[in-house]
N, C-alpha and C positions, 0 to 999 in steps of 0.2 A: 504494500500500500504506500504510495506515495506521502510525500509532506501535505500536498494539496485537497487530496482527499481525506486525512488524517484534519485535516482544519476544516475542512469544509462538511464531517461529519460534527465534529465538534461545537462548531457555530449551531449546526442545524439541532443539536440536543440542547444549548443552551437556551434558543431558539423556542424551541418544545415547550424547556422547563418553561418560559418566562411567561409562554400562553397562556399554560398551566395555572399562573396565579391569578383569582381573581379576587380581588378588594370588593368587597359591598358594603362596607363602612357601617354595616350595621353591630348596633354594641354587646350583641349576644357573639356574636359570631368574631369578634374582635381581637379576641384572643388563641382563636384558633390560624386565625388569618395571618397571624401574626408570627404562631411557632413554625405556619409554613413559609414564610417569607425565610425566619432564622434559619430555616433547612435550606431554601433555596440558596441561599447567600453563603454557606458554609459549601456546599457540593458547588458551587459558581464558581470559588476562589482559586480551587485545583483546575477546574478548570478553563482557566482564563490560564493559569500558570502553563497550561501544556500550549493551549494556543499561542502564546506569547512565545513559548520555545520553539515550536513549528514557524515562527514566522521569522525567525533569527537563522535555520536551517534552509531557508528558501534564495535561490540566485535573482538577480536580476530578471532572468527572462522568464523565472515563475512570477513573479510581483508583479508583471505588465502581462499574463496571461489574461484569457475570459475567465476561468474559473477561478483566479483571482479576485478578479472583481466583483463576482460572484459572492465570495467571503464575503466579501465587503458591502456589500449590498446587507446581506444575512446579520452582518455585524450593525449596520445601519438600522436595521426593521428592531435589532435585539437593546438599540439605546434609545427608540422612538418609545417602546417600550419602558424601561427603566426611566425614562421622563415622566411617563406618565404614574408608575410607581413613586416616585419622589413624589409630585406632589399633592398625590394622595395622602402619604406620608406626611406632608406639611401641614397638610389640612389638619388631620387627625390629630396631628402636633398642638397645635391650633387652638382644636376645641378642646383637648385636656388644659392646655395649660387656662382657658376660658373656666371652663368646671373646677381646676385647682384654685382661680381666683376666687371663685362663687364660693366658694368651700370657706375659704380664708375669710372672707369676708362675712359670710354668717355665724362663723366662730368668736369675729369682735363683734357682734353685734349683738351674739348671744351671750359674750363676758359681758358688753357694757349692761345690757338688761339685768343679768344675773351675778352683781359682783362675787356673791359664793354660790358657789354650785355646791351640790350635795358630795361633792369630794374632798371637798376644802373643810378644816376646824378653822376656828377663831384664833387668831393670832394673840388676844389679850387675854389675861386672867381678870377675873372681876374679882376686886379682895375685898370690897367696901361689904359683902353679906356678912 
């Protein structure tokens, strides 16, 4: 098997995986979406590492090939992709860190209403009894 075909199945699997993922941002499903993303992104890294060594192996007159550009196209469709993963990811970013404010904020709003909460004693002793 050649370098060329060697990269060119390679693209087309990571290709596969990235189809593969799909975001629906909804918050049940959130966390599942999520350990698939950390799976894809860990089997991605290896292989990005062989592609990257396949293209170091390649002469001149493979890298001006059709089936070069071919990669490349495949490489192209797989970051059109990964764009649109980002900023889903942004988003989602987004509205946690929206929900972490909301949180925060109802916290002092429920300390200022409640200076002791039922976890808190009294900081003074009363000696005058």
């Amino acid at each position: 098997m050649t370098a060329l075909s060697q990269a060119q199945e390679i693209a087309d699997q990571i290709l596969a995986r990235a189809k593969k993922l799909v975001f629906t941002g909804d918050k049940e499903q959130e966390e599942t979406e999520l350990d698939a993303y950390m799976e894809f992104l860990d089997e991605h890294a290896s292989l990005i590492d062989e592609l990257t060594d396949l293209k170091l192996q390649l002469d001149e007159d493979e890298r001006s090939s059709a089936e070069f550009k071919k990669i490349i196209e495949t490489i192209e469709e797989i970051t059109a992709i990964y764009k649109k993963h980002v900023r889903l990811i942004e988003h989602l970013h987004k509205n946690a860190k929206a929900s972490y404010k909301e949180v925060k904020q109802g916290q002092r709003l429920n300390a200022g209403y409640n200076p002791l909460s039922t976890d808190e004693v009294s900081s003074k002793f009363d000696f005058k009894q």
